[in-house]
N, C-alpha and C positions, 0 to 999 in steps of 0.2 A: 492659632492652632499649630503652625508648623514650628514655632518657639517649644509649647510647651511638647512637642514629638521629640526633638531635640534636646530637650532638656529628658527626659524617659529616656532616649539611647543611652547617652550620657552617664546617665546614674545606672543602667542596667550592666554598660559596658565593665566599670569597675565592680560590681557585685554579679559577676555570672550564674551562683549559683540561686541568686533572687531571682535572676532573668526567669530559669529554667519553673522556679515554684510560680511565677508569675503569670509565663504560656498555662502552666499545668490548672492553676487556679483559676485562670479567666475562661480556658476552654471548659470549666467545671460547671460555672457558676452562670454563664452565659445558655447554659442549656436546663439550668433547673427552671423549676416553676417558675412563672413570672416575675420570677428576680431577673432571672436571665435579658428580660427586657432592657431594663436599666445598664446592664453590665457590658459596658465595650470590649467583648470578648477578641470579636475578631480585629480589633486596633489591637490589640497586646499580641494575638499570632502573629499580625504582620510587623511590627517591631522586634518580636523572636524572630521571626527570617531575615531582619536588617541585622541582627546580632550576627547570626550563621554567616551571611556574604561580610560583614565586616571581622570574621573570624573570633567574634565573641564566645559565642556558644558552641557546640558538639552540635551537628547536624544532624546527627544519629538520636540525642538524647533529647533535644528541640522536639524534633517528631515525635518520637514516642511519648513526651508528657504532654503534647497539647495533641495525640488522639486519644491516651488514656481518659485524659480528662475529659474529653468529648464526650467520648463511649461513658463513662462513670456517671457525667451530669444528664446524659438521656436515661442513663438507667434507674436514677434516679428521681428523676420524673415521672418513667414507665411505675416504677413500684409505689409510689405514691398514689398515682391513678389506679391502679389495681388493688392497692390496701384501702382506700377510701371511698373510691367511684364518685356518683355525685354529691356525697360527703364532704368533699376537696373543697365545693365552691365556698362553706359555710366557714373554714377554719380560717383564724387568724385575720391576714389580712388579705387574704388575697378573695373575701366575699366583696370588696371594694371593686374588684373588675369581671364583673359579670359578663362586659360585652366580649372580653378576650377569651372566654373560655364558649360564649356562642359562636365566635369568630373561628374559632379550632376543631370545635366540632360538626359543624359545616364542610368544613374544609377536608376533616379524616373521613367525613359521610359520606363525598363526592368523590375523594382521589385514594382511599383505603391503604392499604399500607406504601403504598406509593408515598404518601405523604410525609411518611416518617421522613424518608429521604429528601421532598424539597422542601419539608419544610424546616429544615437544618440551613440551608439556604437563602430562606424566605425571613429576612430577619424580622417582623413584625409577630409571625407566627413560630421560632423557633424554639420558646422556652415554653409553649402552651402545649403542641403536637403527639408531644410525647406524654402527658398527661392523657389527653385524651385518647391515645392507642391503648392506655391503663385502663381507663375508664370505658373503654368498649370493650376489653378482654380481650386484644387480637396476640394470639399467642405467643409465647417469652420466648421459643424457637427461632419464628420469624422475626420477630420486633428485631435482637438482638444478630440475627444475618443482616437486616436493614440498618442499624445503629452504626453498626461495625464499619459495613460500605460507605455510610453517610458520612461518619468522622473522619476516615480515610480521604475522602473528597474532598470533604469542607478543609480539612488541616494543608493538603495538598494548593488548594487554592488560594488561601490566605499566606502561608508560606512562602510559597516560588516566586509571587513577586517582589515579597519581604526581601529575602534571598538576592534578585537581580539589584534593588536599590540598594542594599549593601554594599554590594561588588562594584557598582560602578556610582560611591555615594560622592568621589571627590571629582566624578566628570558630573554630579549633578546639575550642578550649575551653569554649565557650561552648554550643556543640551536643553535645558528643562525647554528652555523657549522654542528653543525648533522642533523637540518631539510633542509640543502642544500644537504646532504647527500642523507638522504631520500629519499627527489624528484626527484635528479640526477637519483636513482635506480629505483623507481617506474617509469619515465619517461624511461628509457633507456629498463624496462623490459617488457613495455607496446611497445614500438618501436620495441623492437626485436619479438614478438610474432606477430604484424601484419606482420613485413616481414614475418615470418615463415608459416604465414595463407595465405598471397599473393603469397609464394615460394609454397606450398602445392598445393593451387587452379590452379596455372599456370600446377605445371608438372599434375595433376591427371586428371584435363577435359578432356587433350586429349587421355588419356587410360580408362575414364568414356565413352565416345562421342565413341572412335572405339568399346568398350563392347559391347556398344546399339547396334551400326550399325551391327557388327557381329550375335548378339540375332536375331535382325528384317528379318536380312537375311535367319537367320536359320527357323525362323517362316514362310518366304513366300515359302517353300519350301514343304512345306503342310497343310492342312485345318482340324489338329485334333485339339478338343477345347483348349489346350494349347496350340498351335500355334495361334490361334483366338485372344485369350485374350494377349498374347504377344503383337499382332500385336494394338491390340485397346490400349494397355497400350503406347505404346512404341515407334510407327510407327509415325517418326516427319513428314512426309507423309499426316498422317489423323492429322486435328485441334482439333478434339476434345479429343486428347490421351493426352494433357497436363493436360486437366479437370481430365478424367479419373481418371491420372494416382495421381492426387492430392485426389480424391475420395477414392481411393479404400487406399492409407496414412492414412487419415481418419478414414476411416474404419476400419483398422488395430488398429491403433493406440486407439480407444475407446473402442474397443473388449479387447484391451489389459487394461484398465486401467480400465474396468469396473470388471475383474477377479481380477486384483491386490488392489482392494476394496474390493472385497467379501473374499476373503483371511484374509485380514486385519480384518475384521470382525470378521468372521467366527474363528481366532485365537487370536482376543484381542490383536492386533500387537499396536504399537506404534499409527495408525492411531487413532486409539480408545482413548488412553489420548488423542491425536493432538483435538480429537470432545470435551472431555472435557473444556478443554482450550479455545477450540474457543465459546462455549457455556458461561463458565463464563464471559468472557469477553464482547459479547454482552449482558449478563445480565446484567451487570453493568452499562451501559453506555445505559440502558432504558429510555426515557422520553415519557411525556403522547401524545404529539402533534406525537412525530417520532411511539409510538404504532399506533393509529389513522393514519397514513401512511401508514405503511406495511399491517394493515386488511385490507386497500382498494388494496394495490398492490396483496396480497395475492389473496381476494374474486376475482379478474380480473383472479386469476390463476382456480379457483373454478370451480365444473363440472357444477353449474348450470350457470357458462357464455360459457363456453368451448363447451356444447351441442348445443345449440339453432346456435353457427357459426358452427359447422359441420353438420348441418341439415340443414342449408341454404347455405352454399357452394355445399353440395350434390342437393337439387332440382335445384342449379344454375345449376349445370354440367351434371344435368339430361334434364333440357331445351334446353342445347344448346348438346347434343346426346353426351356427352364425356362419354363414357361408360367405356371405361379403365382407365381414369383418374380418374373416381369416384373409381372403384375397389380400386386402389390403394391410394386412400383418405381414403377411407374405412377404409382399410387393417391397414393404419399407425395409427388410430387411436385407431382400434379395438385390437390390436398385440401389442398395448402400456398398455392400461388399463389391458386386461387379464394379462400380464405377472407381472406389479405390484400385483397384486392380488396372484397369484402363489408365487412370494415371497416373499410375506407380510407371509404368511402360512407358509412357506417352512422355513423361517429363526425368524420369528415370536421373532424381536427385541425390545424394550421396547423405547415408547419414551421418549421426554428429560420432558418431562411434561405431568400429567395424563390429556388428553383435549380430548377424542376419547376414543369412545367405538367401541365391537364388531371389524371386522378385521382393524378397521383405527386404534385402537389402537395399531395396531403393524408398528413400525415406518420404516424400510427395505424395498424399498425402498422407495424414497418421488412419490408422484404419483401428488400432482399439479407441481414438477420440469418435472416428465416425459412426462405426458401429456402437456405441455405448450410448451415443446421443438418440441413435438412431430405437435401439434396445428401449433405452429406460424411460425417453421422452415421450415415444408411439406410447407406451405401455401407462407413463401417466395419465395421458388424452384417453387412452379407452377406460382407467378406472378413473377417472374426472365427470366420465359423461352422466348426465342426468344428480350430479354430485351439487351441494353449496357453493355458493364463492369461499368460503372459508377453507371449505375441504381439497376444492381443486388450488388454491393457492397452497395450500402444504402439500398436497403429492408435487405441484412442479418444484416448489423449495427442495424436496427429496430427493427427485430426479436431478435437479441441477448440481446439489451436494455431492451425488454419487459420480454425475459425466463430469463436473469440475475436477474432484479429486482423481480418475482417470485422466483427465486431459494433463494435471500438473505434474502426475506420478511421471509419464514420457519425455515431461520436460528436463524431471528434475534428475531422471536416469540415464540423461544423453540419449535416450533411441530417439526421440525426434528435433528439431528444429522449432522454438517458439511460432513460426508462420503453417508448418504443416500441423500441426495442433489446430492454430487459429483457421486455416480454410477448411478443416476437417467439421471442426464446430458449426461453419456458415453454412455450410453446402447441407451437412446433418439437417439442422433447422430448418433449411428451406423445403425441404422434402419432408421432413415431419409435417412441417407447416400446411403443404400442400395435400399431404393426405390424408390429415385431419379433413382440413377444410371439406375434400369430396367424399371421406367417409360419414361426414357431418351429414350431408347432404343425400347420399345413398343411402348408408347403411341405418339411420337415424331409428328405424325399428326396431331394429334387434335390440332385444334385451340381453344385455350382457350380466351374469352373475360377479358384481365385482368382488365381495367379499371371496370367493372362492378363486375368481384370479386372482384378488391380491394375494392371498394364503398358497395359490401352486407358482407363483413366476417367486415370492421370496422364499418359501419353502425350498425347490429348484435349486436359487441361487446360490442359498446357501448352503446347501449337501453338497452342489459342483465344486462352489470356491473350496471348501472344505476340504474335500478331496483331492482337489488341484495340488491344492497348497499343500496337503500333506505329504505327496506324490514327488509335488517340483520344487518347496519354496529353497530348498539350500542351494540346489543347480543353480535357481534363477538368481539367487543371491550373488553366487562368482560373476554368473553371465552380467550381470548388469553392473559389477563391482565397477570404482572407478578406478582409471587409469590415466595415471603421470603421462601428460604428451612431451615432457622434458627430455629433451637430447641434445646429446653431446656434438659439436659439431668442429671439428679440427679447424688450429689456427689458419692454415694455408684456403681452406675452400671459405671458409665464412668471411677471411677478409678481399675473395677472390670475384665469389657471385653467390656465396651462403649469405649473405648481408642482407639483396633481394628478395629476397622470401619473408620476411618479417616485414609487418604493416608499413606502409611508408607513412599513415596520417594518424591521428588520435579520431578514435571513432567514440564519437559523445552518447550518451545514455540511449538518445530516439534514434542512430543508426547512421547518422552523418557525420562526413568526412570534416576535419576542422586543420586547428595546424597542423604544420606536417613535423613528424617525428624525424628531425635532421639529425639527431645523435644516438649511436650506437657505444654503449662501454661495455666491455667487460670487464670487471673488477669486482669484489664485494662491495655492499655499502657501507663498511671503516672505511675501504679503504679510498672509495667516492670523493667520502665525507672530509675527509683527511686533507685531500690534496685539493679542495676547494676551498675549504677553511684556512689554508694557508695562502689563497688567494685573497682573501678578502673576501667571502659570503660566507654569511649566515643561516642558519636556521632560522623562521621566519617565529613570530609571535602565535604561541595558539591562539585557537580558537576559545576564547570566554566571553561572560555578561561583560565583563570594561572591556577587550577589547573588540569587541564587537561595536559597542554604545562606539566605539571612535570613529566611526563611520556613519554618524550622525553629527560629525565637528564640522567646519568649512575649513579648514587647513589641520590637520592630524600630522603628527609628527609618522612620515613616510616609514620610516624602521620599526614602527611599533604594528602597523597593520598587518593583520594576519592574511596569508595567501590564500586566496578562494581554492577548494578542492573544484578539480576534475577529473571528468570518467575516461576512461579506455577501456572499450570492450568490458563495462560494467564495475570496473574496479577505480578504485580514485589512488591517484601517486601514490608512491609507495616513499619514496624522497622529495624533498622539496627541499630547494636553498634560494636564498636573495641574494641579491646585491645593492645597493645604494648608488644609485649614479648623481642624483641631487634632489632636493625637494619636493618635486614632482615626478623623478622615477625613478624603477628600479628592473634590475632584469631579474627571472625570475627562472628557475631552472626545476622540471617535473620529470619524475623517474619512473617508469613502470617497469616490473620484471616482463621478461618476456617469454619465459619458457623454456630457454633455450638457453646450454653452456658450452664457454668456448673452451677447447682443450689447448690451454697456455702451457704445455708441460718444459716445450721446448723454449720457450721466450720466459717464464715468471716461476716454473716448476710446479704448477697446479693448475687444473681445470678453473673456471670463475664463472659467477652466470653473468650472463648476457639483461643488460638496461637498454628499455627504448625511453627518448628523453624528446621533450622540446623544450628549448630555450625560447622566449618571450620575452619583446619590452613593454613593460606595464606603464601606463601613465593616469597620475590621478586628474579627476576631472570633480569641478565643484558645481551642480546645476543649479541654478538660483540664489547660490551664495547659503543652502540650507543645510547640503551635509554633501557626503565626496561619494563618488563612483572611479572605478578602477576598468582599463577600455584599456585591451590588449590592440597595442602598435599591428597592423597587416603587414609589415615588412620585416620576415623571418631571416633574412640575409643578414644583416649586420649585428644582430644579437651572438649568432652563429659564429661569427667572422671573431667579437671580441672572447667569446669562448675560448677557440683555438688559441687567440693570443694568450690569454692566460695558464693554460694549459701546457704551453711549451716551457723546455726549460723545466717540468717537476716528474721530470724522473713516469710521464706519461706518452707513451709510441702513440703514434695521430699518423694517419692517413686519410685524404679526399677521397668522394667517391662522387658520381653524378648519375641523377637518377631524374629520370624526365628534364634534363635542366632546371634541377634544382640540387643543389649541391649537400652531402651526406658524410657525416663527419664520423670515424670510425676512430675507436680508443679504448686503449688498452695496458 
């Protein structure tokens, strides 16, 4: 088999434009009527993606003939099945397989147009499927929205890995053995963990299942409030203790995670970079259409839309005498606002952008996340009640889509902190949670008219937002615009005690501190790049299919492996350079802008921005003799140390600087 695949490249490679009729014809023919059975459709895609990674083909023109062809040989089958219907079985030869066209129509009678799609997939049933969506008449409309998608998939799959064995066809050999290794283990470790998950779930249900029943017994045996609550939690008896008992999880569970925020906080824990990061990184990736988005998602979160639906939800539920159901409409909305406010004061946090005076400037926690949870989520629970399972899982889908996109809109505008979002959301939930559950319990009478809430809180909603926005949105646009924290910082104070004030460590994606950023330059990156390249480094290998596979070698030639990205404050280097020290390592040098430029006017005649950098000794490690790992040296000093040396002597000013006792290399 693997001769005659190599003998096909081979002949493909020197006739490309065969190659191309080749994809186009086999993804044609592999989908008509039960020819397509016979035809190894998908061997010829994935020998056009070995074309494409060995640079044979157009990658552009690869795809497009073997989806046309895809999409062509289903349509072709669909218009068959539709000119003939059970006519089809009788023609030719294809009344020789009767069982494949009972096999198909089973298949489209169980899983309906769904089918079309796996069964492009399902290679026993791919060239019959589409006959049979013919011969049921499921319409040309839809067929040909599901053809479309299915070719697109199927072409995508067959392709990509075409593609990677291309690219790296001359390290085949050299890995085939160990990456059969590989997956033999990860396969075999993923096999053994699900038994051990299905051995665990079998023996424990049935000593989880007698706990319960033992608990519920001991509760029926008298009527103190924890007997009570046992019984409401736990009692498979009563239907609604699975709710309950899913509730008061909930409840737990946001109580908990809303302290382990304020903790976080409140100590400057890891959460606290984690806000950094996530903050710079939606900075970056601002534009003016997607700003203009979020103030409209935001202003929907706003108290002047928020008010006017809880003043008409409330006289709704005053009309129709829900007197306890208002209380606790009330309650959830009034017990949300106060307690933002309590601490907004109480922890009186800075937020990510001065946009709010007076207590909104204090950002701790977010109060359009709270209130919006607090809004939309109560309001799903009251039109949920006496609702489907079906019904009430679309309204909380709705409400979650609505306080999601409020919660991301704060993020992504700088007014809050990724953690005042996230405690805002806990604390919300618990207190929804909580008076559901006791309006469950009280108000369970009242017949709430929900068709007519749902028609006055979105009706409401949407004449407020409307208005708002017609009212505010261009203000809120400036107010929220974003804003360059870039500044200029004169030679004499930045290389005096301006230095200090930029991070001392790389803060990694989950918000902890790692190596420490011992190099400060200021220069452009020509001219970085310039005066290390005359040292002796490099730019490192990108990232590809081959040189990626090299890290499945047990010795990789050291100058060809690509340097692992990492984050700072959510951004990954923006420079990278190597070095070679010997066959096992190399130093490796990572550059992040940092916002900040120094005014060189007097020393170089122009301002230059400002790099935070660590230098690292990398050394490769081979575990089992199967493939290499790359294991950053903990000893930042000497990496440091040969820097400088290199550095002296090309026309770059270097001064020491010490910072906790650990020494900080300033250059310019």
């Amino acid at each position: 088999m693997e001769s005659h695949l190599h003998a096909l490249i081979s002949f493909l490679s020197a006739h490309p434009h065969l190659g191309l009729s080749a994809v186009f014809g086999a993804a044609l023919l592999e989908a008509v009527a039960v020819i397509g059975t016979f035809i190894p459709g998908s061997s010829v895609v994935f020998v056009g993606g070995v074309l494409v990674g060995l640079k044979v083909l157009d990658p552009s023109w690869t795809i497009a003939a073997a989806v046309i062809g895809a999409i062509l040989g289903d349509g072709i089958s669909y218009w068959l099945g539709r000119r003939y219907h059970d006519r089809i079985r009788t023609l030719g030869p294809l009344r020789r397989y009767p069982a494949i066209f009972d096999r198909g129509q089973a298949y489209f009678a169980q899983n309906g147009g769904w089918s079309v799609f796996a069964g492009r997939i399902l290679g026993p049933l791919r060239a019959i499927v589409p006959v049979v969506a013919g011969m049921s008449d499921m319409p040309a409309t839809r067929f040909y929205i599901v053809n479309v998608l299915s070719a697109l998939a199927w072409v995508v799959a067959h392709l990509a890995p075409g593609v990677l064995f291309g690219a790296s066809l001359q390290l085949a050999g050299a890995i085939s053995s160990r990456l059969v290794v590989l997956v033999i283990l990860v396969v075999g470790t993923g096999w053994l963990l699900s038994r051990l998950v299905r051995m665990i779930h079998g023996r424990l249900q049935p000593v989880i299942a007698g706990g319960r029943d033992r608990f519920v017994i001991w509760a029926r045996t008298a009527s103190s409030p924890q007997q009570r609550a046992v019984l409401a939690l736990f009692d498979p008896q009563r239907p609604e203790s699975a709710a309950l008992l899913a509730c008061a999880v909930v409840l737990v569970a946001s109580v908990w995670l809303f302290f382990g925020v304020l903790e976080d906080v409140l100590s400057n824990d890891a959460l606290v970079h984690f806000d950094r990061a996530v903050f710079a990184v939606l900075q970056s990736v601002r534009t003016g259409w997607a700003d203009s988005l979020m103030v409209a998602v935001t202003e929907v979160g706003s108290a002047a839309v928020a008010l006017p639906v809880i003043v008409a939800v409330a006289l709704l539920l005053v009309l129709r005498r829900c007197w306890r159901t208002l209380a606790y409409w009330l309650a959830t909305m009034g017990f949300a606002q106060v307690l933002v406010w309590v601490l907004k004061l109480s922890i009186g946090r800075e937020r990510p952008s001065a946009i709010y005076s007076g207590i909104e400037q204090f950002s701790f926690p977010s109060g359009h996340a709270a209130s919006s949870i607090a809004l939309y989520g109560f309001l799903a629970f009251l039109l949920g009640r006496g609702q489907s399972a079906r019904m009430k899982a679309g309204l909380s889908a709705a409400a979650s889509s609505i306080i999601g996109l409020i919660a991301f809109s704060r993020i992504y505008l700088g007014a809050h902190w990724f953690s005042d979002v996230l405690a805002s959301l806990s604390i919300g939930l618990a207190w929804v949670t909580l008076l559901g559950i006791a309006c469950t319990h009280h108000a369970r009478n009242e017949r709430l008219p929900a068709r007519w809430l749902a028609a006055v809180s979105l009706g409401t909603m949407t004449v407020a937002a409307g208005v708002y926005m017609g009212m505010r949105h261009e203000a809120d646009v400036t107010r929220y615009a974003h804003r360059s924290e870039q500044r200029e910082v004169p030679l004499a104070n930045w290389s005096t005690l301006g230095w200090r004030t930029v991070p001392a460590a790389r803060s990694d994606v989950g918000g902890d501190l790692e190596e420490p950023l011992a190099l400060q330059w200021a220069a452009t990156e020509q001219e970085i790049s310039a005066v290390l390249v005359a040292a002796g480094w490099r730019a490192p290998s990108p990232w590809a299919p081959d040189t990626a596979l090299l890290w499945l070698l047990p010795n990789p030639p050291i100058q060809q492996l690509p340097v692992l990205p990492k984050f700072h404050q959510g951004e990954v280097q923006s420079i990278t350079l190597a070095k070679v020290v010997d066959d096992r390592q190399r130093l490796v040098l990572r550059l992040w802008p940092s916002g900040h430029v120094v005014d060189l006017t007097a020393a170089t005649g122009s301002p230059k921005p400002l790099w935070l950098g660590a230098v690292t000794i990398e050394r490769l490690q081979h575990p089992t003799g199967v493939f290499t790992i790359v294991a950053t040296h903990p000893e930042f000093r000497s990496p440091l140390r040969l820097l400088e040396k290199e550095l002296q002597g090309r026309g770059v000013s270097i001064e020491n600087r010490d910072r906790q006792g650990f020494p900080a290399l300033l250059a310019w």
